[in-house]
Backbone bond lengths (Angstrom), bond angles and torsions (degrees), N, CA, C in turn:
res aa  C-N    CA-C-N  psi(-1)  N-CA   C-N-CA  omega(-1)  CA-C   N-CA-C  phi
1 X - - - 1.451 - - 1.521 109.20 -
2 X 1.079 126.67 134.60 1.507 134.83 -173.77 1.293 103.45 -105.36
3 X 1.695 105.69 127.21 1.295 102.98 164.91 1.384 131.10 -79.45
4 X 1.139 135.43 -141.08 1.618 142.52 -170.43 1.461 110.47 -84.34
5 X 1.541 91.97 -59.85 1.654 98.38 -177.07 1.797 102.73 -65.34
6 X 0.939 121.57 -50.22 1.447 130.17 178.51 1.812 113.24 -43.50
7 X 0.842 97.88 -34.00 2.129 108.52 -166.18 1.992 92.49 -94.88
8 X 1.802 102.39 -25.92 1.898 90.51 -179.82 1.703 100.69 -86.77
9 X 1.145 115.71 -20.29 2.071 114.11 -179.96 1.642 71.58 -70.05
10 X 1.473 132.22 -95.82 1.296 110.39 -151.49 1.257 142.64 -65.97
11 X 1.250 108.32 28.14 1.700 124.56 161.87 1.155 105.37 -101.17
12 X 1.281 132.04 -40.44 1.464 131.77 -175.22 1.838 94.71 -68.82
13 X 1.052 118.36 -38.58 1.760 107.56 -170.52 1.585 98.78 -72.86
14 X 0.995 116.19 -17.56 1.689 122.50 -156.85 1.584 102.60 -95.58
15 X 1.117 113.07 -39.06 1.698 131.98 173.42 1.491 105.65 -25.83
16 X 1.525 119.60 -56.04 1.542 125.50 -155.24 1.555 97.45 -109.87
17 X 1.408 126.36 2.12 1.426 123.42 -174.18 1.356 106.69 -86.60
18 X 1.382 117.88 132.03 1.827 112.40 168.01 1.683 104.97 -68.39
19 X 1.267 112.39 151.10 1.557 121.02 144.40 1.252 124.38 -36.12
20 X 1.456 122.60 95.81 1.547 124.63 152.97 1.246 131.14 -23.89
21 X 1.194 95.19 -77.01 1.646 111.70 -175.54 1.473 122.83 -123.55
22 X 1.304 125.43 138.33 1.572 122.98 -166.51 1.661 107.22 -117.38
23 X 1.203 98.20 141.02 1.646 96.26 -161.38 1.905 83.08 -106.50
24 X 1.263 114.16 150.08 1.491 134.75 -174.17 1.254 129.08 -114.35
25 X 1.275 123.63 -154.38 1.616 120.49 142.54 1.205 123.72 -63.80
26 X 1.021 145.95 -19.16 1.726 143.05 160.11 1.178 124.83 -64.13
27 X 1.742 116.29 -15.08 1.140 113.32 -170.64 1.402 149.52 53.62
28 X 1.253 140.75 -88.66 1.383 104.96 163.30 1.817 80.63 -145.71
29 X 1.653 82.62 119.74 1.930 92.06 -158.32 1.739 78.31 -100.19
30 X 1.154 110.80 -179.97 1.448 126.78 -179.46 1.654 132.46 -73.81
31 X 1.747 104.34 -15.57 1.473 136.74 176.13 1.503 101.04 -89.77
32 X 1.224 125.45 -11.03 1.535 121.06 -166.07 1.516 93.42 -107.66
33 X 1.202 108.84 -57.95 1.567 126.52 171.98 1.782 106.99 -33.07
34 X 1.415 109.98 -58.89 1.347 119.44 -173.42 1.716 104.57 -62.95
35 X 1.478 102.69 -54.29 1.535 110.25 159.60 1.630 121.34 -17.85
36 X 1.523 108.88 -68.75 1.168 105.64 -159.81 1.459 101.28 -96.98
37 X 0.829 148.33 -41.63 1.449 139.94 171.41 1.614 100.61 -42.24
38 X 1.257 135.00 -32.05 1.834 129.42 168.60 1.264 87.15 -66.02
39 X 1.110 136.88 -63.74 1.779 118.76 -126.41 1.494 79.84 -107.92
40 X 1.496 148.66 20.14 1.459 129.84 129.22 1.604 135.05 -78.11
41 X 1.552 93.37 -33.74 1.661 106.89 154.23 1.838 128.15 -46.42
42 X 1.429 94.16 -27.51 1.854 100.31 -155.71 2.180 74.90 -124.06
43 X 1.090 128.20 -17.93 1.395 102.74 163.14 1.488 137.20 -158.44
44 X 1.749 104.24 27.01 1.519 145.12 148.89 1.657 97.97 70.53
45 X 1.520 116.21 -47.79 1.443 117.28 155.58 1.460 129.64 -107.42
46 X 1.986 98.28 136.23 1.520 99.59 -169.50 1.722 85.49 -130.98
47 X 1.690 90.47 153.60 1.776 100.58 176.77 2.083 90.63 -121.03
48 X 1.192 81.95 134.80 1.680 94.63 -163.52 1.565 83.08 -119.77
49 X 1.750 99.12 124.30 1.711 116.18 155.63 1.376 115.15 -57.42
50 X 1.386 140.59 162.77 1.208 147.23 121.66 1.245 133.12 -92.28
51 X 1.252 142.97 117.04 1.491 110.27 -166.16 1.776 96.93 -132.78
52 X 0.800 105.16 153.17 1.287 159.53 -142.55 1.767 98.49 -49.61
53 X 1.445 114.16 -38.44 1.233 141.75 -169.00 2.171 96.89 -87.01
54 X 1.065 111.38 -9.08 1.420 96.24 -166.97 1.727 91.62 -82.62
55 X 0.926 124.49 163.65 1.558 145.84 -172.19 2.022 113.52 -100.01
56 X 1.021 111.47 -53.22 1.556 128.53 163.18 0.938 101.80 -47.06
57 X 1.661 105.79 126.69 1.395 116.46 173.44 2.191 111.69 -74.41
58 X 1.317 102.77 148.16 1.527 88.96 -165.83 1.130 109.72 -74.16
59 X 1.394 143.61 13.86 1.334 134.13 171.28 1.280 108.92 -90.62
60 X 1.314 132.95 -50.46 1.552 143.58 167.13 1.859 103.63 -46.13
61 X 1.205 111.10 -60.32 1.503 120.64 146.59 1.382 135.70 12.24
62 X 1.852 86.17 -67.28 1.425 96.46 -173.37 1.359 105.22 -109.75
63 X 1.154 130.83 -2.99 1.485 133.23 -176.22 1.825 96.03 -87.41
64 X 1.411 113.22 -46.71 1.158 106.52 -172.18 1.601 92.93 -75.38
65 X 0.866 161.50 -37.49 1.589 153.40 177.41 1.163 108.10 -58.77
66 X 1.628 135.41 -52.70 1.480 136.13 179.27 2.013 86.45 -62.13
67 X 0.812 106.39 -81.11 2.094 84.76 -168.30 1.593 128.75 -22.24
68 X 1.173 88.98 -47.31 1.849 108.33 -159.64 1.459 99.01 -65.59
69 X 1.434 116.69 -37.38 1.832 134.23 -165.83 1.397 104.32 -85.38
70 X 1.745 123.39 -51.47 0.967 110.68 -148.83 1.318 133.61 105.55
71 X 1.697 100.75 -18.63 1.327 110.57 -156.99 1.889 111.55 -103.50
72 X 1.430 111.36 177.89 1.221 114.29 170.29 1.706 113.36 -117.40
73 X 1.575 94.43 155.80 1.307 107.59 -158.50 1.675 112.67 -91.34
74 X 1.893 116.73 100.94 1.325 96.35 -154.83 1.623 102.60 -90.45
75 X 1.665 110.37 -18.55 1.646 102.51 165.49 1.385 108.16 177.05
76 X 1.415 100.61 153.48 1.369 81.60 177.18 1.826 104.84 -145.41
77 X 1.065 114.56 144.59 1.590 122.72 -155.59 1.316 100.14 -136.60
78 X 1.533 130.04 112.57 1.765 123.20 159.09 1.670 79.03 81.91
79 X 1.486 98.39 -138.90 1.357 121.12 -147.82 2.020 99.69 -110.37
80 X 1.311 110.35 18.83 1.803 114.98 -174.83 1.569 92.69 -116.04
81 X 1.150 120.19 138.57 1.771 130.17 157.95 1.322 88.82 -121.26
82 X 0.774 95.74 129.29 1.993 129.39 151.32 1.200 153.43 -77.32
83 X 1.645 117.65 49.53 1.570 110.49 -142.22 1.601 106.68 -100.23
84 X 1.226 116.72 -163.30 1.604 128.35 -157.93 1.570 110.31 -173.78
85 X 1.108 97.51 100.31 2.201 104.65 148.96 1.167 122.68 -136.23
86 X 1.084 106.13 147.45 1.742 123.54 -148.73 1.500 82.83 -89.37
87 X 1.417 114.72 153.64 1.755 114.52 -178.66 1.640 84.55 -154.83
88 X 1.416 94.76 160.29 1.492 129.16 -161.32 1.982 110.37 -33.99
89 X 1.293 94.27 -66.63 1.619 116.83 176.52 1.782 95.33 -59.27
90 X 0.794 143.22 2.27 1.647 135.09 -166.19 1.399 123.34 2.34
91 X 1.213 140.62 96.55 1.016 154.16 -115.20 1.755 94.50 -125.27
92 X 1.476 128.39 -66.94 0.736 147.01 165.50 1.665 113.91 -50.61
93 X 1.393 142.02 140.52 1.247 146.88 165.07 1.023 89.36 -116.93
94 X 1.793 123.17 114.33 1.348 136.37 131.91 1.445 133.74 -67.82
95 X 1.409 119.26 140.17 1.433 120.61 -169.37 1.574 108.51 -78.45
């Protein structure tokens, strides 16, 4: 569980990062899923698009994405979520 100060260092790292991956009309298909659970292992924070065309409302969205990952939810603003899990190699130093 991340505290306060912990979730504002990873907004500030997240600030200048583009969107990885953009979730669509398919929503969160099983290749995306597999997707992001790799590229949180190899880089603990991911900034995930939404665009505009996906059908799922983004709260259901993100609940079903925090399950499927594992992960925690560091923010989410407009159409960007921001999430975070800490993986073995720890990549990230939190304060």
């Amino acid at each position: 569980m991340l505290n306060g100060k912990q979730k504002r260092y990873l907004r500030a790292l997240a600030v200048n990062e583009k969107a990885l991956f953009q979730i669509g009309k398919e929503g969160l298909a099983e290749n995306l899923i597999l997707s992001l659970k790799q590229a949180l292992a190899k880089r603990e924070l991911l900034k995930i698009a939404v665009l505009k065309s996906c059908e799922i409302p983004e709260n259901e969205l993100i609940i079903d994405l925090l399950a499927s990952t594992g992960s925690e939810l560091v923010q989410h603003v407009g159409r960007s979520i921001v999430i975070f899990k800490r993986s073995k190699e720890k990549v990230i130093d939190l304060p």
